[in-house]
C-alpha positions, 0 to 999 in steps of 0.5 A, spaced: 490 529 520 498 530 522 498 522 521 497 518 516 497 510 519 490 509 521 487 509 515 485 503 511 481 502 506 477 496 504 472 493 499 466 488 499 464 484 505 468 478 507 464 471 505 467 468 511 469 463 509 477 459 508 480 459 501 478 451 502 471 453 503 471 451 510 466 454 513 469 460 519 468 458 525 461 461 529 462 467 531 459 469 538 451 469 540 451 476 540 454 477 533 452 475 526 455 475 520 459 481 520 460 482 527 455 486 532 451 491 529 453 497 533 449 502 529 444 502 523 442 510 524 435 510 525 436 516 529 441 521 529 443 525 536 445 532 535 445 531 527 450 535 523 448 536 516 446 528 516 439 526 514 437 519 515 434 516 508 430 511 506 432 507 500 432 501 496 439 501 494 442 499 501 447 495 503 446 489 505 444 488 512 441 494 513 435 492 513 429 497 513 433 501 508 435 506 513 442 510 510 445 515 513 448 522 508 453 525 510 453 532 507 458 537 505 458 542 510 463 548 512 463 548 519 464 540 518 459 535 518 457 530 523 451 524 526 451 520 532 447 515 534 447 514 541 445 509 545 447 504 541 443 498 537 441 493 543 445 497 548 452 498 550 456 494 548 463 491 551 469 489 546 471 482 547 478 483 546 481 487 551 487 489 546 483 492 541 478 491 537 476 492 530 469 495 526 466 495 519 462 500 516 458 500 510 460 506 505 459 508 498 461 515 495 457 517 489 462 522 487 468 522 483 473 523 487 475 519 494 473 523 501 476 522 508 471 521 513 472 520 521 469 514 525 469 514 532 466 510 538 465 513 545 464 511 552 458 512 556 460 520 558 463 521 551 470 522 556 474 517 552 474 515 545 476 511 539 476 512 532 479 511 525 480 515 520 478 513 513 478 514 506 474 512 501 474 512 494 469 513 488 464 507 485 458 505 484 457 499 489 457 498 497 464 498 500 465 494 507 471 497 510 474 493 516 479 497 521 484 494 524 485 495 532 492 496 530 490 502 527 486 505 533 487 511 535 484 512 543 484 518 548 483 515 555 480 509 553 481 503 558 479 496 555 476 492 558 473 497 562 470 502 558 463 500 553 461 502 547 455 507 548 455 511 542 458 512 534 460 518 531 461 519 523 464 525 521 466 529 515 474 530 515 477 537 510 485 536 513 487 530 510 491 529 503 485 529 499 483 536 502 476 539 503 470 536 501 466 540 496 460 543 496 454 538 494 459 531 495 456 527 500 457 520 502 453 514 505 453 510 510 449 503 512 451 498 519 457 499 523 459 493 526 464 492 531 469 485 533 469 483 526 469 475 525 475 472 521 480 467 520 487 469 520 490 468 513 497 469 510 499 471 503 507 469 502 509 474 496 515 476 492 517 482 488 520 483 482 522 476 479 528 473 480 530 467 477 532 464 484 524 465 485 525 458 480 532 457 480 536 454 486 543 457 485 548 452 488 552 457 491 548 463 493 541 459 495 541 450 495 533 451 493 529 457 489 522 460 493 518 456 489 521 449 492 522 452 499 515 455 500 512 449 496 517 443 501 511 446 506 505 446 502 504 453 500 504 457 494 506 464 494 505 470 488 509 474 484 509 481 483 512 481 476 517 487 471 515 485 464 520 488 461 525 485 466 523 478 464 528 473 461 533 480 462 540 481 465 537 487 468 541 493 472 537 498 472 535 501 478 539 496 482 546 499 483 550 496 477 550 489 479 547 483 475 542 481 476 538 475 471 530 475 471 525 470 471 523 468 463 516 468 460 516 461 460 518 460 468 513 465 469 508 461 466 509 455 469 509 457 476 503 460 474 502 454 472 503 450 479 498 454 482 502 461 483 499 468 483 501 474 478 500 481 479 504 487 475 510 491 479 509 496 474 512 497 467 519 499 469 520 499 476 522 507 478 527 506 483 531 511 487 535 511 493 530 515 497 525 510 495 521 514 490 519 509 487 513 511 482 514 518 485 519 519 480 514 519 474 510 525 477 511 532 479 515 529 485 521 527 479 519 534 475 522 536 480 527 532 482 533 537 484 528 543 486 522 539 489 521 544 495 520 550 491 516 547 486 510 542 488 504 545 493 505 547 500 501 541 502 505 536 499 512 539 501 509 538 509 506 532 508 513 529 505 517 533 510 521 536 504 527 542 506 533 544 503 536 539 503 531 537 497 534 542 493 539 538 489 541 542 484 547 541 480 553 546 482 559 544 478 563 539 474 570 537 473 573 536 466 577 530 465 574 525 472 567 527 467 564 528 475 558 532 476 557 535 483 550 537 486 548 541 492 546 535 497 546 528 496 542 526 489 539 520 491 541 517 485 542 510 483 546 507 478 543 507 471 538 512 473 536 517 469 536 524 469 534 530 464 537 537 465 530 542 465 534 549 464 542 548 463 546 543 464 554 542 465 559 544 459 559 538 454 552 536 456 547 538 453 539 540 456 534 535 454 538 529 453 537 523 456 543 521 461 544 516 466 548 515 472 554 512 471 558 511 478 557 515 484 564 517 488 561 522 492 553 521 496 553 529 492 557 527 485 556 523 480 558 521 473 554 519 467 553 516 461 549 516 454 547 509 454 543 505 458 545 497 461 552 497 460 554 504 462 560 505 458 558 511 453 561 516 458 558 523 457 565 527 458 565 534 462 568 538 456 570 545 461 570 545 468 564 549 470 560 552 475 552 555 475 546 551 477 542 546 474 536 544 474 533 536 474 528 531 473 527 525 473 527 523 465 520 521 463 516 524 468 510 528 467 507 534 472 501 530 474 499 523 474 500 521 467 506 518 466 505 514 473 499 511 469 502 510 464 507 505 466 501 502 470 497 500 465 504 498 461 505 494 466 498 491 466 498 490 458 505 487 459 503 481 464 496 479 459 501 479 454 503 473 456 497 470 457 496 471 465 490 476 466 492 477 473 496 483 472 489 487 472 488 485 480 494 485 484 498 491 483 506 491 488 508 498 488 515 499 486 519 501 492 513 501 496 512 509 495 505 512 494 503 519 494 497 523 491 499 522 484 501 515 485 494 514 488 489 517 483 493 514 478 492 506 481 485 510 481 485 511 474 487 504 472 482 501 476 486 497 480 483 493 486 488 491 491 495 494 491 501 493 496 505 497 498 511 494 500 516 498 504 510 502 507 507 495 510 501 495 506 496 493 502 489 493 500 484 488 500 478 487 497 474 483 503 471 485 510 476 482 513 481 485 518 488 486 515 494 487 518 499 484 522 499 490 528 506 493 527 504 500 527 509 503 528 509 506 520 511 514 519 507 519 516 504 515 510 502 521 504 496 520 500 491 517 507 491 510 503 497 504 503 498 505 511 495 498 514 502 495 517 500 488 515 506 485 511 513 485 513 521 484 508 523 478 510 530 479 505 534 486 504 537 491 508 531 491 513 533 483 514 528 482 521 529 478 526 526 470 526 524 472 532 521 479 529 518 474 523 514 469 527 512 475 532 509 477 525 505 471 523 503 471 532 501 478 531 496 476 525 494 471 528 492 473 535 488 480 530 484 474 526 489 479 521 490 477 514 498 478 514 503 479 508 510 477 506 515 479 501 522 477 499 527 479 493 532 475 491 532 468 495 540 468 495 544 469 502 543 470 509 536 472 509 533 464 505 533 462 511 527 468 513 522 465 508 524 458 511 523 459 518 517 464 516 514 458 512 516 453 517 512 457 523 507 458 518 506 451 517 506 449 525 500 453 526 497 451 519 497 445 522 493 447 528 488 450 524 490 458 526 491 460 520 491 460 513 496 460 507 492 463 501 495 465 493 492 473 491 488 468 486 484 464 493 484 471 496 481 474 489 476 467 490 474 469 497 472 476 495 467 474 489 464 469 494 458 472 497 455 471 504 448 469 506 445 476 509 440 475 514 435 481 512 
C-alpha cells in the first residue's frame, strides 16, 4: 500500500466495561457484545486460496467453530461473504463507522491483510489495512472509522452487503510466504465503547513533581490531580536524578528522582520505560539511530534497501557526508544539513578529518552552520574540544555511535530500558512502552516485537497500541506516510513543544474522542511556559465532560486492568 495511516493494530477483546467497573452503557437491540456480527464465514463467495474450517480452537463468539484461513497464494488470496449474517446491515453513524475482526497469525512474523465491506453492487467500498503480529492466542482488532479508506461510499445511504478479506504483499512487511496463513473468526461492525482518555507524559522532568516558582507555579502532578485525574510516566532510567543534556540541545535540563518516581507511582500514577538512552536527533529519528538508519547515517540513501529508502523518502539530501574542516575554529562541514544535536554522538566509518580519528567516539559540540559542527571527546560537559589539526577536504563516512546494521542495538536498549524501570521496584516498564521521538521503522518495530512489548506509543506519529477492542483514536487523520504499517492511529495529541496546539485544537481533540467512542491520549514534556496552560485547559475540558459521564480519564494501569478483564461471551 502507497500509505500507511490506516493501519491499527490491537489485541484482546474490550471487557466493556469502565476503569471503576461501571457497566457500559447497552449497546443496541441489534448488537451484542462486540458490536453486530457482519460475518461469521459460514460461506464464502468466489473464495480464493480460503477454506473455512471447523475447529475447537476458535475465538470467542464464533460459535460453531467455523474459522476462516487464509492462505498464502501468488496471485493474492482472498474470501467474501456476501449476504452478510442477518442481512445488510446500515452503519448507525453516518460519519463512519468502525469494525472488529478476530484474528490469529500462527506464524513467526507479523503479515498484512486487507478488510473491506461493500455496498449492495460492490460499486462503493470501505476498507482497512491491517497488520498483525505473531502469537499464540486470538487477537480482537478494532478499526478506527478515522482510519477508513472509501471509494464512493455514501454514508447514510449505502449498507453493508458483503465482507472481503484479503491477502495484501506491498506493504512494509513484504510478500507473504509460501505456506504462512492467518485465521479469522467474526467481523463485527459499530463496535460499543465508552470513551476513555489517558493524560500522559514523557521523559521525567522534575516539573512533572516539582512546581517552579518562576517557569511553572504548579507541577503536572498538582494541576492534573487538582481535577481528580492521575497521568502516566514514561520515564529515562539513566536520566533520573540527572542534570541530563543529552540529545537536548545543551540546555539543562533536571530529572525526576528514583525516589519522586516511586512516590508518584505511589499516588496511583502509571510507569512505563522511554527506552534506556532516549536516541534524538533533529530529524526525529529517535530509535532509528540505533539500527541501519544510524549505520548509515551520512549515506543512508546509497546503502539501506530500496524499500526502505521509498517508504522514508530518502534523496540526496540524505548524503550527509563530511566534506572539509577548518584548522583553528575546529569546524567540520558536511555535504547537507547533518541533523545533529548538541551532545550527539558520531563515529566516523572509513576516514575522518585530520586530527581526528576513525572509530572514536565524538560528540556535537555547537552547530554554527544547519551544515557544520564542532565536536568534543567527552559527553555532558562538552568541553574536551577535538581539535582539526590541518585544514582538510575528502569525504567522510558516519554513523551514529552504537548503532548496529539490524535491530539489535534497538533491542538492546529496549530491554535496558525495561531492566532500569524494574530495578527500581516498578514493574511496569515490561508493559507500556513511549518511543523516544515517536519514530519507528521496521527495525524499531521487530525490535518492540522481540521485547514482547504489549502497548506502545508513538508519540510524534499520533499513535499507539492498545491491548482492548476498543476503537483508539481521537480522528485526527491527517499523519504522513508511517514506515513500518504499525503506529499510525492518530489518537493522541502534544499539548507543549514546538507543535503547542491551539485550546481550541485540545478540546476539539477530547470532543473528537468523545463523538468516536475513542480512547484518546495526551502527551507533555516539561511543565514549564506558555504551554502549562494546554494541560490545564486539556484537564479542566476533561473534567467538564467526566462530570456529564462522556468520558472517562484512565492510568496505563486502570487500562492494563480493563484489558485482563474478560467479557461474558454469548455462544
Amino acid at each position: 500500500m502507497v500509505t500507511r495511516r490506516e493501519v491499527l493494530i490491537l489485541g484482546l477483546a474490550s471487557p466493556w466495561l469502565t476503569a471503576s467497573g461501571a457497566p457500559e452503557p447497552a449497546p443496541r437491540p441489534d448488537r451484542g457484545p462486540y458490536g453486530r456480527q457482519i460475518a461469521s464465514w459460514s460461506r464464502l463467495d468466489k473464495p480464493a486460496g480460503s477454506s473455512v474450517l471447523m475447529s475447537n480452537d476458535a475465538p470467542p463468539g464464533t460459535g460453531a467453530g467455523a474459522v476462516l484461513r487464509l492462505n498464502q497464494d501468488a496471485a493474492l488470496s482472498s474470501a467474501e461473504q456476501r449476504p452478510i449474517d442477518g442481512g445488510p446491515y446500515q452503519p448507525q453513524d453516518a460519519a463512519g463507522f468502525t469494525v472488529g475482526v478476530w484474528v490469529k497469525n500462527p506464524n513467526s512474523r507479523s503479515l498484512n491483510f486487507v478488510l473491506g465491506v461493500y455496498n449492495a453492487n460492490a460499486s462503493a467500498y470501505v476498507k482497512w489495512n491491517c497488520a498483525v503480529e505473531p502469537g499464540d492466542s486470538w487477537a480482537f482488532l478494532t478499526l478506527s472509522h478515522s482510519q477508513q479508506i472509501a471509494a464512493g461510499w455514501k454514508p447514510g445511504a449505502d449498507a453493508i452487503h458483503a465482507v472481503r478479506i484479503s491477502q495484501q504483499d506491498n506493504a512494509a512487511e513484504g510478500p507473504w510466504h509460501p505456506g504462512e496463513y492467518l485465521l479469522f473468526g467474526n467481523v463485527y461492525a459499530d463496535l460499543p465503547g465508552r470513551p476513555l482518555f489517558m493524560l500522559t507524559f514523557d521523559d521525567g522532568f522534575a516539573s512533572q513533581r516539582h512546581p517552579n516558582a518562576e517557569r511553572t507555579p504548579r507541577s503536572a502532578q498538582q494541576i492534573v490531580e487538582s481535577y481528580g485525574f492521575r497521568g502516566s510516566l514514561f520515564l529515562v532510567p539513566t536520566w533520573l536524578g540527572t542534570t541530563g543534556v543529552y540529545g537536548y540541545g545543551g540546555g539543562a535540563n533536571k530529572f525526576l528522582s528514583v525516589e519522586d518516581a516511586k512516590a508518584m507511582h505511589a499516588a496511583g500514577w502509571s510507569i512505563g520505560s522511554h527506552s534506556n538512552t532516549h536516541p534524538s536527533s533533529a530529524d526525529n529519528a529517535g530509535l532509528r539511530l540505533l539500527g541501519p538508519y544510524g549505520y548509515f547515517l551520512s549515506n543512508t540513501v546509497d546503502n539501506l534497501p530500496p524499500a526502505y529508502v521509498t517508504t522514508w523518502g530518502l534523496g540526496p539530501t540524505h548524503r550527509r557526508r563530511a566534506i572539509r574542516a577548518a584548522a583553528g575554529t575546529n569546524v567540520v562541514t558536511f555535504e547537507n544539513p547533518h541533523q545533529f544535536l548538541v551532545n550527539f554522538p558520531i563515529v566516523f566509518a572509513d576516514r575522518a578529518p585530520s586530527g581526528l580519528q576513525v572509530g572514536t567516539t565524538y560528540y556535537c559540540q555547537s552547530i554554527p552552520s544547519p551544515a557544520s559542527a564542532t565536536f568534543a571527546t567527552d559527553q555532558g560537559s562538552l568541553k574536551a574540544t577535538a581539535a582539526i589539526s590541518a585544514d582538510w577536504s575528502g569525504l567522510a563516512n558516519y554513523r551514529y555511535a552504537g548503532a548496529s546494521n539490524d535491530d539489535r542495538a534497538i533491542h538492546a536498549d529496549i530491554q535496558a530500558g525495561i531492566a532500569g524501570i524494574t530495578a527500581i521496584g516498578i514493574p511496569t516498564g515490561a508493559r507500556y512502552f513511549s518511543l523516544p521521538q515517536g519514530s519507528a521503522d521496521a527495525y524499531v518495530r521487530s525490535a518492540c516485537i522481540r521485547a514482547r512489548l504489549p502497548w506502545v506509543r508513538g508519540a510524534s506519529l499520533h499513535g499507539h497500541t492498545l491491548l482492548v477492542g476498543r476503537p483508539s483514536g481521537g480522528g485526527l487523520s491527517n499523519v504522513a506516510n508511517t514506515p513500518g504499517g504499525w503506529l499510525a492511529q492518530p489518537d493522541c495529541i502534544q499539548t507543549d513543544g514546538a507543535v503547542n496546539p491551539s485550546i481550541a485544537a485540545i478540546k476539539a481533540y477530547v470532543d473528537e474522542t468523545i463523538r468516536e467512542r475513542a480512547c484518546g491520549c495526551s502527551y507533555h514534556h516539561e511543565v514549564a511556559g506558555s504551554t502549562t496552560a494546554n494541560l490545564e485547559n486539556l484537564c479542566a475540558h476533561l473534567r467538564q465532560k467526566a462530570d456529564a459521564k462522556l468520558i472517562e480519564v484512565v492510568t496505563l494501569d486502570q487500562m492494563w486492568a480493563l484489558q485482563n478483564r474478560k467479557p461474558a461471551i454469548p455462544q
